[in-house]
C-alpha positions as CSV (number, residue, x, y, z in Angstrom):
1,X,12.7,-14.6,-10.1
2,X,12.1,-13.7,-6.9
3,X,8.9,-12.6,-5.9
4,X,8.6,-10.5,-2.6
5,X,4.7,-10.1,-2.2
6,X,1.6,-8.6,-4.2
7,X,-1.3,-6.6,-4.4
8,X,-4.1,-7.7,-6.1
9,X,-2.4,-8.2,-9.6
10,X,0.5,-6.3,-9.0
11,X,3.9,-8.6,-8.0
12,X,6.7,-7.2,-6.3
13,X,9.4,-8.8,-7.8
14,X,13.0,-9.1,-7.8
15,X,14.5,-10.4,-11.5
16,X,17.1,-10.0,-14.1
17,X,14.5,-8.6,-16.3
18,X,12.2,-6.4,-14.0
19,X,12.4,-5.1,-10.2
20,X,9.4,-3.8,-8.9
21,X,10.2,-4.0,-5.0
22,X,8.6,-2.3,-1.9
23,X,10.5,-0.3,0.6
24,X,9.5,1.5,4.1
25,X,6.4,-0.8,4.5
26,X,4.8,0.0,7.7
27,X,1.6,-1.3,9.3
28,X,-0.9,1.0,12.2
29,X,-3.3,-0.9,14.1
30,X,-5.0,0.4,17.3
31,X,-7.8,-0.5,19.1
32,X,-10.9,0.9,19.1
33,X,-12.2,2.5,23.0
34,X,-15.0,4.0,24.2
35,X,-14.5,6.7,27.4
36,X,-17.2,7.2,29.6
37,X,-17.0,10.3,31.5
38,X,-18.5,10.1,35.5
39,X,-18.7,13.0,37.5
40,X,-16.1,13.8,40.3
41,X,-14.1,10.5,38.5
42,X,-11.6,9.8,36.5
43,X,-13.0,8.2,33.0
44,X,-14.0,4.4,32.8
45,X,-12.4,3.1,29.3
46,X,-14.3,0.4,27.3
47,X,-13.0,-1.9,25.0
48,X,-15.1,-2.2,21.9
49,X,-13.0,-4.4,19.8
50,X,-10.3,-4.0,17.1
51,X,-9.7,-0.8,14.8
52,X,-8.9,-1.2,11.3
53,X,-4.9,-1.7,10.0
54,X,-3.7,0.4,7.7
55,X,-0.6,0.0,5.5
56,X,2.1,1.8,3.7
57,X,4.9,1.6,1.8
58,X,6.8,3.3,-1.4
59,X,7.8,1.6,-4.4
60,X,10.2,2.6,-7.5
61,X,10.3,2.0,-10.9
62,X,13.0,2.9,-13.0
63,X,13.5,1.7,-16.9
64,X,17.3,0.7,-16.1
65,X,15.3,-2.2,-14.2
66,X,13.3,-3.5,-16.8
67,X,10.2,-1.5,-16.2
68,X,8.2,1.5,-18.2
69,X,7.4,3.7,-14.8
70,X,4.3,5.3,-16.6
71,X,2.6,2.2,-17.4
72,X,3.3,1.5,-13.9
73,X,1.8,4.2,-12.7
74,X,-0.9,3.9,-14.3
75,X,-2.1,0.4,-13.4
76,X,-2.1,1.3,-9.7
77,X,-4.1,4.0,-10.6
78,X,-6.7,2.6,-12.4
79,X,-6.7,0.0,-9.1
80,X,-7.0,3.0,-6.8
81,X,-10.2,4.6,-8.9
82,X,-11.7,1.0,-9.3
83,X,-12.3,1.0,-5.7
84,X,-11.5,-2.5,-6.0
85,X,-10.7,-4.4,-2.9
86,X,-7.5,-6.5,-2.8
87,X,-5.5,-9.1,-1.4
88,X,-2.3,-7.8,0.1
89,X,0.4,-11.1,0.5
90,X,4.2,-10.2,1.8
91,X,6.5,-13.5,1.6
92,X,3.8,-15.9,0.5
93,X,1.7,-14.8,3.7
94,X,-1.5,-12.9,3.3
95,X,-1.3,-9.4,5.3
96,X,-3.8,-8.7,7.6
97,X,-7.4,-10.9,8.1
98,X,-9.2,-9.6,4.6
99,X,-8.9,-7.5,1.8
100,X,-7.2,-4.1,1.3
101,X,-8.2,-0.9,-0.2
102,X,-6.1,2.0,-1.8
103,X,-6.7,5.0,-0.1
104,X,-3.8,7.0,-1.0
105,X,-1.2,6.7,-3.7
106,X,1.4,9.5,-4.1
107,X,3.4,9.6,-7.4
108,X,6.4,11.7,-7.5
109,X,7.8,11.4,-11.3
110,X,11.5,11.8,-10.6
111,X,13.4,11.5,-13.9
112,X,12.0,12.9,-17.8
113,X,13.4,12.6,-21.2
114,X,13.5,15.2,-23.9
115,X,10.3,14.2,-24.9
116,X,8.2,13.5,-21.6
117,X,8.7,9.7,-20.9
118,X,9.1,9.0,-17.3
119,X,12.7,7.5,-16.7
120,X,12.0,7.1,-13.1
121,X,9.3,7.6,-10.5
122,X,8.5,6.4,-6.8
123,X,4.9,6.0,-5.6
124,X,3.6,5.7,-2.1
125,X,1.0,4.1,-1.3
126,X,-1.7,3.4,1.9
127,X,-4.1,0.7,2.1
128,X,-6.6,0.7,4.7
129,X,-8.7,-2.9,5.4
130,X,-11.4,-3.7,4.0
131,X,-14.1,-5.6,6.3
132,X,-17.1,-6.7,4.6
């Protein structure tokens, strides 16, 4: 098994009997300026310190890797309504200075059976830090 990363209890893994992987992972950080405005003068900029990250990325499930895509779904939602705040590791390295919050997940159910099951699905999702 090899695992990629995690958030809060959910491993991204790569393994004979399950993938759950991440895919177009990218991180925003800017600073954060104040612009004071003198007359007959350009702006002064000042530095107030650092903004807060954010993070996205998409990940698939798909049953033909060992996974049930609804139940998947449905954990990260239950995460994102929790409002729980959560580590965020990528190759055994935590992401950022703190925790990480879901602020966005977008579920696009790609693939149905006969009966409703979700075959396949890809979710994105954006984490914004969490500074307590």
């Amino acid at each position: 098994m090899n695992k990629i990363g995690s958030l809060g209890p959910v491993v991204f893994v790569v393994s004979e009997g399950a993938t759950r992987t991440i895919d177009e992972f990218t991180r925003n950080s800017a600073g954060r300026w104040a612009q004071h405005d003198i007359v007959g003068r350009k702006p002064k900029k000042e530095w107030l310190g650092p903004g807060i990250d954010s993070v996205s990325f998409s990940v698939r499930f798909d049953v033909r890797f060992g996974l049930n895509p609804r139940k998947e779904l449905d954990r990260l939602t239950d995460l994102e309504r929790a409002g729980k705040a959560l580590p965020l590791v990528i190759g055994r390295k935590g992401v950022g200075v703190g925790l990480w919050i879901i602020t966005d997940l977008s579920q696009a159910w790609e693939t149905l059976d006969n009966i409703g099951n979700v075959l396949s699905s890809t979710v994105n999702i954006t984490l914004e830090e969490y500074v307590k």
